[in-house]
C-alpha positions in Angstrom: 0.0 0.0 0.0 1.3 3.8 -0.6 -0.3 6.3 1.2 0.8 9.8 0.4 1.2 11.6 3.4 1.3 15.2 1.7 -1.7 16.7 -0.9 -4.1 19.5 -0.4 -7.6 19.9 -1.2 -10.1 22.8 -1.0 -13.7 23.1 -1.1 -15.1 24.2 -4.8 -16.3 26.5 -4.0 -15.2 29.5 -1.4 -17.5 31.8 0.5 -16.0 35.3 -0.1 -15.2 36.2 3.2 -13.5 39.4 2.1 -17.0 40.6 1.3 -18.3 38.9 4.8 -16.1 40.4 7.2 -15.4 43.4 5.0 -11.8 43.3 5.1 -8.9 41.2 3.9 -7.0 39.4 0.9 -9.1 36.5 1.3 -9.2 33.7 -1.0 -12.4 33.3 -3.4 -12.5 31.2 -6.4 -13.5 32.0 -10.0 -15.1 28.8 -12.2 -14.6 30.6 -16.0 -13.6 27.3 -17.5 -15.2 23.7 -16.9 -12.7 21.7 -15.1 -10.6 25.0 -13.9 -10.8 28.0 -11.1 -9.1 30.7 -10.8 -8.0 31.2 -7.2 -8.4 35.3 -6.6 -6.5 37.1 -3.6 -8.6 39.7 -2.4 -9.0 41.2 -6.0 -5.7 40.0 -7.6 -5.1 36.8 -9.7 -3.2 34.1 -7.6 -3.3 30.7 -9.2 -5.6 28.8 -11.4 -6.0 25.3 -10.3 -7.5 22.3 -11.9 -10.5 20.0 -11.3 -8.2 17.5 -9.1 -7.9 20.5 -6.4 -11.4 19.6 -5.1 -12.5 16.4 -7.0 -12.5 13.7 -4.5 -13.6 10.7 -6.9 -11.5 12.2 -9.8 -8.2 12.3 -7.4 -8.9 8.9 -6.6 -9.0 8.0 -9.9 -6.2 10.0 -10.8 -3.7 8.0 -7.8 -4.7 4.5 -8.9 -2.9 5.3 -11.9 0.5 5.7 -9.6 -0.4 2.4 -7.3 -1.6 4.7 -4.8 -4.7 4.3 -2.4 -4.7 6.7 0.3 -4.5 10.6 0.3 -3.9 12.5 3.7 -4.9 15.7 3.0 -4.7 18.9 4.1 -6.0 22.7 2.7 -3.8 25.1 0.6 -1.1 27.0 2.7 -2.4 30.2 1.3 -5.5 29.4 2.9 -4.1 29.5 6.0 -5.7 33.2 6.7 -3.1 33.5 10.1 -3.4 37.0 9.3 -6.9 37.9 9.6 -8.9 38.5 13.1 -8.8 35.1 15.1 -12.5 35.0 15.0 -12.6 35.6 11.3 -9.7 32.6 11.1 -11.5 30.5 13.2 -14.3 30.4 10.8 -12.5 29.8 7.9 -10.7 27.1 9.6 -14.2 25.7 10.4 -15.2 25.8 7.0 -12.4 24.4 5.6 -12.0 21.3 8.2 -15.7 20.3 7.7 -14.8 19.5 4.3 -11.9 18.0 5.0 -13.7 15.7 7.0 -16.2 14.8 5.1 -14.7 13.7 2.2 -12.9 11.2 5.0 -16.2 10.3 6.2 -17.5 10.1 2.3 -14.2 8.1 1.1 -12.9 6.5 4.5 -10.2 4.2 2.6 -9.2 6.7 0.4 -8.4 9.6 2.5 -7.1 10.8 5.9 -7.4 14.4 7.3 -5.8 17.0 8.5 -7.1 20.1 9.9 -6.4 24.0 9.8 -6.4 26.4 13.2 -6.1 29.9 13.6 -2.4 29.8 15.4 -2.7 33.4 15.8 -4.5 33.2 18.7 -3.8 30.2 21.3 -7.1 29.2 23.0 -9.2 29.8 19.7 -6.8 27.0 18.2 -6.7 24.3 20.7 -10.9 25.0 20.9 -10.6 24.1 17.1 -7.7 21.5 17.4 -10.3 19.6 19.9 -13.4 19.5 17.4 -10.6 18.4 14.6 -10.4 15.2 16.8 -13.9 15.2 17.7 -14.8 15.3 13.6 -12.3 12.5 12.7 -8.9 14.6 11.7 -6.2 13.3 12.9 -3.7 16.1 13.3 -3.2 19.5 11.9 -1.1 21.5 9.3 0.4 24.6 10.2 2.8 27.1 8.7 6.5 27.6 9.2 5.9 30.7 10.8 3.1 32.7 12.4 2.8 35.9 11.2 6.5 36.4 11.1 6.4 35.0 14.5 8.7 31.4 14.8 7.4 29.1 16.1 9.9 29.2 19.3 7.6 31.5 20.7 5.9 31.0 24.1 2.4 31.6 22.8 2.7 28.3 20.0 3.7 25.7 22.9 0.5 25.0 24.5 -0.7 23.9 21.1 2.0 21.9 20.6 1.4 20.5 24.2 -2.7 19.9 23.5 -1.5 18.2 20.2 0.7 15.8 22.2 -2.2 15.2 25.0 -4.4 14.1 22.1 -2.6 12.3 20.1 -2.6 14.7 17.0 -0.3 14.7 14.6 1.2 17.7 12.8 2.4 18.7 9.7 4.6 21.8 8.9 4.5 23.4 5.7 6.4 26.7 4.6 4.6 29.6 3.9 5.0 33.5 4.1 8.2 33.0 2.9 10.7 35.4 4.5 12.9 37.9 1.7 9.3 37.4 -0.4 9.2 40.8 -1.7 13.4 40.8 -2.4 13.2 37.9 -4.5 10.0 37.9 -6.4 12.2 37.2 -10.1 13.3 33.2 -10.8 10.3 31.9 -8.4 13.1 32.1 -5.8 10.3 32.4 -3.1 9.6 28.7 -3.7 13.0 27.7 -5.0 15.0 29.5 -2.0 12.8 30.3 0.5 10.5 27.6 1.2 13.7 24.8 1.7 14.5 28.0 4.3 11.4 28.5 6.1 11.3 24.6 7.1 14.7 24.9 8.7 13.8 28.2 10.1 10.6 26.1 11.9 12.7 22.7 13.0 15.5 25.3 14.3 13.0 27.2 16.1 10.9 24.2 17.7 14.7 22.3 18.6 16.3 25.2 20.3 13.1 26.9 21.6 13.0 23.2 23.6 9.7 22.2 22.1 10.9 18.3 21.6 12.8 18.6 24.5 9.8 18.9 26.3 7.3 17.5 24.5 9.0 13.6 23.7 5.7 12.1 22.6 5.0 15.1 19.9 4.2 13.9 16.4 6.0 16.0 14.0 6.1 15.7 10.5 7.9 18.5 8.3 7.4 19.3 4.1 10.0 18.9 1.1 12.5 16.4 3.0 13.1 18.9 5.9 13.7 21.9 3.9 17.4 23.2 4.0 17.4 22.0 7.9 18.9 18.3 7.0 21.9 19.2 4.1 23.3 22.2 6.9 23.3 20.0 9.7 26.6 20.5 10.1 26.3 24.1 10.4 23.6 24.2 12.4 25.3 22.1 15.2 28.6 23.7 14.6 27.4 27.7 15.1 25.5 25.0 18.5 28.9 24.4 19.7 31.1 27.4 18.6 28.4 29.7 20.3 26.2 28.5 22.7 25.7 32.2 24.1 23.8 32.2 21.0 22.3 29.2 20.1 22.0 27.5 23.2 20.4 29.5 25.8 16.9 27.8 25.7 18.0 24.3 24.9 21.3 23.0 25.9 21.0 19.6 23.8 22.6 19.3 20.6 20.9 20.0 17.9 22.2 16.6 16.0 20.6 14.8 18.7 16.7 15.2 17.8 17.5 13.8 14.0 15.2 10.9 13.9 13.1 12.8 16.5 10.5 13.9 14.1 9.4 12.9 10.4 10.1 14.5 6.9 8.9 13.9 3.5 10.6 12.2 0.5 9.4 15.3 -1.9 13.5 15.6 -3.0 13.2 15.2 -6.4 16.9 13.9 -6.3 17.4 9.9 -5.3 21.2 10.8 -4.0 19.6 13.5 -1.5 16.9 11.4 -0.2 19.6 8.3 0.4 21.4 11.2 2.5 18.4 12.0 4.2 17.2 8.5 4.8 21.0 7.8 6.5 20.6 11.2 8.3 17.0 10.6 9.7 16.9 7.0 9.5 14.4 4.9 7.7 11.7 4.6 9.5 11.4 8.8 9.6 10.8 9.6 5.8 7.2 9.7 4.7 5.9 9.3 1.1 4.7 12.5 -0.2 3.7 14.1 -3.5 3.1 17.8 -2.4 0.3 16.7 -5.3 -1.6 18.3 -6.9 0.3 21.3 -7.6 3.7 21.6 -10.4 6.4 21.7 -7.9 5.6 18.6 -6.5 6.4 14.6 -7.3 3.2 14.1 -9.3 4.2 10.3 -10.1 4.0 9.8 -6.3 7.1 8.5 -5.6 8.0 6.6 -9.2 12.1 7.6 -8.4 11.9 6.0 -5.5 10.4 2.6 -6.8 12.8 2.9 -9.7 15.9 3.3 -7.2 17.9 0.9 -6.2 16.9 1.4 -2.6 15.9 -2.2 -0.5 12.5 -3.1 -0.9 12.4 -2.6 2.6 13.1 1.0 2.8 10.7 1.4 -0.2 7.8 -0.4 1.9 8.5 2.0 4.9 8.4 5.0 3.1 5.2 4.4 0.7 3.0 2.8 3.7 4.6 2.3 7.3 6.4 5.4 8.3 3.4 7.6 7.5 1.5 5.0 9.7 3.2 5.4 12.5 3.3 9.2 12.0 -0.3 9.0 12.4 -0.3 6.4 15.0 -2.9 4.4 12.8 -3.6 0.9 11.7 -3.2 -0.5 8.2 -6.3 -2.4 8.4 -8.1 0.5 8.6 -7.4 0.7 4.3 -7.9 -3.1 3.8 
């Protein structure tokens, strides 16, 4: 079985909240061409996207042609809304995770959810992270930073904490990349920022003492870790060579938390993901796609069954990992 661990999914249709709460770059969609929509920010184009962004049967028909059964999914980073009024977040988030799990409920050994919360604001997101568990999600996604804020900050760990007490996963996914506006040409917000903004979250949650304290915490991080896993060595060095720097939260190496939390395989590149398999281990990569967007491994994992690596490996990435990530059963798909 392969169960890609990371995919998002939005409604077809969008209330246009902009117009609701009558302020805000919100996201609304525009259907001008069967089988399309044009995703508008506030008034400005931001991406079309095609029927497979909201088509649960036509997703499902599209992943049995990769040997894939399962989806976890998740909404659309941009969706995200941190920036909006927590009670105008909240209700987007609402929106968005009653979709989410219905489509579970609808297609229950096709797809696994994950929720959205307003992180802004800490009580308004461990209310929503307890109804995600109540309606059948099984974690949440969140960004690599909140509002510019890291995620080191003190307001973030008592979601983290609720997350560990109930067992829900989590998933971090760049967004708002920093240097946006200073390197708009060449996509460089994707191509050099996002690998960035996942190292800037792991870096913040390691040092900050978030896995320190919180052992049991699920954590599973986009696109192989990011930049975090190839400067390793830095990281640890600038650990040791200035802990008046580094180290005043945490004292623990940084090195010592690799195989602490999960990544992705989304590399793109067999001879990385063999370096990040021996860096994290094996049992800490996850099959994912990033589907169904451009940037992403849209033949869900094909480089990876083409590799040479044991079959093995292979079957931990495509089915087990992501199982234990979850903490659920494979029977559960039979």
């Amino acid at each position: 079985m392969k169960i890609d661990m990371h995919t998002h999914i939005m409604p077809e249709k969008l209330p246009r909240w902009a117009d609701k709460f009558g302020y805000g770059d919100f996201i609304h969609l525009e259907h001008n061409e069967p089988g399309y929509a044009d995703m508008i920010k506030g008034n400005k184009f931001f991406r079309r996207v095609e029927q497979n962004c909201w088509d649960p049967e036509l997703r499902i028909e599209e992943y049995a042609g990769h040997g894939t059964q399962v989806q976890v999914i998740c909404t659309i980073p941009v969706l995200f809304s941190y920036w909006a009024k927590p009670e105008h977040t909240l209700e987007v988030s609402e929106y968005l995770n009653d979709h989410i799990a219905d489509i579970v409920e609808k297609y229950p050994k096709n797809y696994i959810g994950l929720g959205t919360v307003p992180m802004q604001d800490t009580d308004l997101a461990i209310k929503e992270l307890e109804r995600c568990k109540k309606i059948g999600l099984v974690g949440i996604q969140i960004g690599s930073n909140i509002n510019d804020k890291n995620l080191s900050e003190p307001q973030f760990f008592p979601i983290f904490e609720a997350c560990q007490e109930m067992g829900m996963a989590v998933f971090v996914h760049p967004w708002n990349m920093m240097g946006f506006h200073s390197m708009e040409k060449y996509w460089l917000p994707w191509l050099v920022g996002m690998p960035a903004e996942t190292s800037r979250a792991i870096c913040s949650m390691i040092f900050s003492g978030v896995f320190e304290k919180l052992p049991k915490l699920r954590c599973c991080f986009a696109h192989a870790g990011g930049s975090f896993l190839p400067t390793i060595g830095r990281i640890e060095h600038g650990f040791n060579c200035r802990p008046d720097l580094v180290a005043v939260d945490n004292p623990v190496n940084p090195r010592n938390y690799l195989g602490k939390f999960w990544v992705d395989c989304i590399t793109h590149d067999i001879k990385m993901l063999k370096y990040v398999l021996e860096t994290v281990g094996t049992n800490k990569v996850t099959l994912g796609s990033d589907y169904p967007f451009p940037l992403g491994d849209l033949t869900i994992g094909e480089f990876i069954e083409e590799s040479d690596l044991p079959a093995s490996t292979k079957e931990a990435i495509f089915c087990n990992n992501t199982l234990d990530w979850l903490n659920l059963d494979a029977d559960a798909f039979s």
